[in-house]
C-alpha angles and dihedrals in degrees: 000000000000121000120264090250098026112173107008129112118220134186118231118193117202082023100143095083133355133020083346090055095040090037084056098040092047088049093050097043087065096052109276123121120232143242105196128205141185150153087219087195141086105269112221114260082021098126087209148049126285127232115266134236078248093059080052099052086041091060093048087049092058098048092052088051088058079049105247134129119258138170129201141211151175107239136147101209081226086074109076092181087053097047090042085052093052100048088044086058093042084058098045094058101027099037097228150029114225096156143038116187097192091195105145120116149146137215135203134171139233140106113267103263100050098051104107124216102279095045094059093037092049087059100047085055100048100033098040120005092038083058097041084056093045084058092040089053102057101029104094102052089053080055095058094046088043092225133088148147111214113189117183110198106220134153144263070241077071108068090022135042116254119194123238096017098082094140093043090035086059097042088043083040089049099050083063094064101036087049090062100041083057087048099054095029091051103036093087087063101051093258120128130198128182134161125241108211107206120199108206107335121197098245135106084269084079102016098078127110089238088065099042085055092052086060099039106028101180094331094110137337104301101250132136088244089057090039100049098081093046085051086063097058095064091060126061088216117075103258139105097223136326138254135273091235089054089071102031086061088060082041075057108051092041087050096047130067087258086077093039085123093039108108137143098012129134100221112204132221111170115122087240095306093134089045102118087218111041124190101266110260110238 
């Protein structure tokens, strides 16, 4: 039985840990081949650590074992001529581009007013632009083919307002928007673009001391076992968090022909968390 996306190649950003490793394993595992792209560095306000050229070539090791074809590279998304570089190497070797998974991203933490000038810019170049250039990289060769799947990965910090998260609230807010201008630029070529909107995801991005200290402030000694309670109460569901396969599956559906009438629209994975009413939290 052939895979759900046989046959197609698809770039994956932030793919060396986390939603970008699992985004690129889950797309291989039903038959696509991989571009796969990553900063592989600390990125400066980050308040931890960055992914390694040997996540990367992890990553690459693990889509070879389910037999598929991947490269590789070295890329920040805030680099177009890097990215461009990437996708024109991805094309030379696997002969196409159907799907672009725009998944890196950063996060940081303070309230509004105290986030100084390259903290906020940082996150504008990662979170939005970096996206905006993802797109801008790939678009025209699924122009050419006249087929796509475009997936922005935002937030639930994209459709609600989040404290203490302005800047990431703004980038996460902005991907909307881009997302639906794609959608409705690139629909009379047969390219469609859509957002997935992730509540907690177990990854780095949450499992940092800087976040367990935003939830518990000096309530108690910032560990996941201390936050893990606090990370609950964001969601209506009974978890802490989801997993990095949860969202790779609606990466998935947007990215497959199941989806090939599926544009414009914001696809939400958030355990109830945007539920007004959400179940009370025992």
């Amino acid at each position: 039985m052939a895979g759900r996306v046989e046959g197609k190649v698809a770039l994956v950003t932030g793919a060396a840990r986390g939603q970008g490793r699992s985004h690129a394993l889950r797309l291989a595992q039903e038959g696509a081949d991989i571009i796969a792209v990553d900063v592989c560095a600390d990125v400066d306000s980050v308040p931890y650590g960055g992914a390694t050229e040997a996540d990367l070539a992890e990553t690459a090791k693990q889509i070879e074992e389910l037999d598929r074809r991947v490269v590789s590279r070295v890329a920040d998304v805030r680099d177009l001529a890097a990215l461009e570089a990437a996708v024109a190497a991805g094309v030379s070797e696997l002969g196409r581009l159907d799907i672009l998974a725009a998944n890196a991203g950063i996060a940081s933490f303070a309230p509004a007013w105290e986030l100084d000038e390259a903290t906020w810019q940082t996150m504008i170049d990662v979170n939005l632009t970096g996206v905006w250039k993802s797109a801008k990289a790939v678009i025209p060769q699924m122009l050419e083919q006249g087929s796509g799947s475009i997936v922005l990965t935002s937030s639930t910090a994209g459709l609600v307002a989040f404290a203490n998260l302005a800047h990431y609230t703004a980038a996460k807010h902005g991907v909307v928007g881009l997302m639906r201008t794609l959608a409705v630029e690139l629909a009379p070529h047969g390219v469609r673009c859509n957002s997935v909107h992730p509540t907690t995801v177990n990854t780095p991005m949450i499992h940092n001391e800087a976040m367990y200290s935003l939830f518990l402030g000096d309530s108690a000694e910032p560990t996941r076992d201390n936050a893990t309670s606090a990370f609950q109460t964001l969601n209506g569901l009974p978890v802490p968090w989801v997993e990095p396969v949860d969202i790779s599956n609606a990466v998935l559906y947007l990215a497959s022909d199941e989806a090939r009438y599926v544009t414009g629209t914001t696809h939400v994975v958030d355990a109830g968390g945007l539920a007004p009413y959400k179940a009370p939290h025992l």
